[in-house]
C-alpha positions as CSV (number, residue, x, y, z in Angstrom):
1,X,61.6,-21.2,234.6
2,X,59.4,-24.3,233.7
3,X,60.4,-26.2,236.7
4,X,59.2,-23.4,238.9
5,X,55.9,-22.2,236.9
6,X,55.4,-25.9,237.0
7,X,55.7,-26.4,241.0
8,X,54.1,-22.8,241.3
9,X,50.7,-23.1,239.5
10,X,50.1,-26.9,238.2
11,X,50.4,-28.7,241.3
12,X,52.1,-32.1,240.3
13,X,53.1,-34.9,242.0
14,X,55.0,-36.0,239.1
15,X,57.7,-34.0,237.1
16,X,59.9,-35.4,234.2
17,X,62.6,-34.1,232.2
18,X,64.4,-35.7,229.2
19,X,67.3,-34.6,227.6
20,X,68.5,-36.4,224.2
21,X,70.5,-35.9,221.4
22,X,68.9,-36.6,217.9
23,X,71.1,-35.8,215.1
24,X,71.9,-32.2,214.9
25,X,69.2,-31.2,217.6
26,X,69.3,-31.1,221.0
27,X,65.7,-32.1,222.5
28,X,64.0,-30.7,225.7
29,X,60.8,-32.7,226.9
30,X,59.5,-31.6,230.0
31,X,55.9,-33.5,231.3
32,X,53.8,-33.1,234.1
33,X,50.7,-34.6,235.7
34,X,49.3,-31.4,237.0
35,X,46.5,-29.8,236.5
36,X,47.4,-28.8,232.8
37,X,47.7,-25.5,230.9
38,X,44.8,-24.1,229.0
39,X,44.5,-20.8,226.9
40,X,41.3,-20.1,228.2
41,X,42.0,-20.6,231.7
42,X,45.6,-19.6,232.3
43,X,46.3,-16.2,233.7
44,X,48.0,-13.4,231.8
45,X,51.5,-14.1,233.1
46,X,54.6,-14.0,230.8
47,X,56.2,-17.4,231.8
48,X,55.3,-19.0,228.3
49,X,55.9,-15.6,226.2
50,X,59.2,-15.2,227.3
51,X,59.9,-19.0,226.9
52,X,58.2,-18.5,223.2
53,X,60.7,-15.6,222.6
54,X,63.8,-17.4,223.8
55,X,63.1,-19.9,221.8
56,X,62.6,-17.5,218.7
57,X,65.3,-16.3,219.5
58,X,67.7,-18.6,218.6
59,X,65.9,-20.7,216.4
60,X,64.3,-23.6,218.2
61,X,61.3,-25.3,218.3
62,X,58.7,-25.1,221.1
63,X,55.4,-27.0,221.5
64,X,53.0,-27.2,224.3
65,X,50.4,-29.9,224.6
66,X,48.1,-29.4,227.1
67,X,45.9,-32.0,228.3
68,X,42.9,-31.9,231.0
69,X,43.3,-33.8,234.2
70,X,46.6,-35.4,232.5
71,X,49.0,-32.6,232.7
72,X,51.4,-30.8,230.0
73,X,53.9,-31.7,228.1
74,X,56.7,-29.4,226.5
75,X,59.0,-30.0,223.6
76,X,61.8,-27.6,223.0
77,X,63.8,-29.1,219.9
78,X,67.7,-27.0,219.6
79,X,69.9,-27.6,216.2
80,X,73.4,-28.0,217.2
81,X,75.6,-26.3,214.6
């Protein structure tokens, strides 16, 4: 879902994904350099609300830092039991 929101309304030429393991937590960092996500100018989709209640869902961690004419980047931090 973020790759393809990502490709679909940020326009990037760069997309990176990281995948470590930190203790007992599985870390997601997705970055762009697109045009970045703003509250105030993003449209009422539900691309980030479902991601938000995934995440919820099964306890995670999920941050979005949005920053203009730098991109976005995403942390999703899992605890492995």
């Amino acid at each position: 879902m973020l790759l393809n929101n990502t490709i679909k309304h940020a326009q990037p030429i760069v997309i990176s994904l990281c995948i470590n393991l930190h203790g007992h937590h599985l870390n997601y960092t997705f970055e762009d350099n697109g045009i970045s996500y703003s509250k105030n100018t993003a449209r009422k989709g539900i691309g980030f609300k479902n991601i938000k209640e995934r995440t919820t869902a099964i306890n995670t961690t999920f941050n979005i830092y949005s920053h203009p004419q730098r991109g976005t980047h995403i942390t999703i931090e899992v605890p492995i039991l």
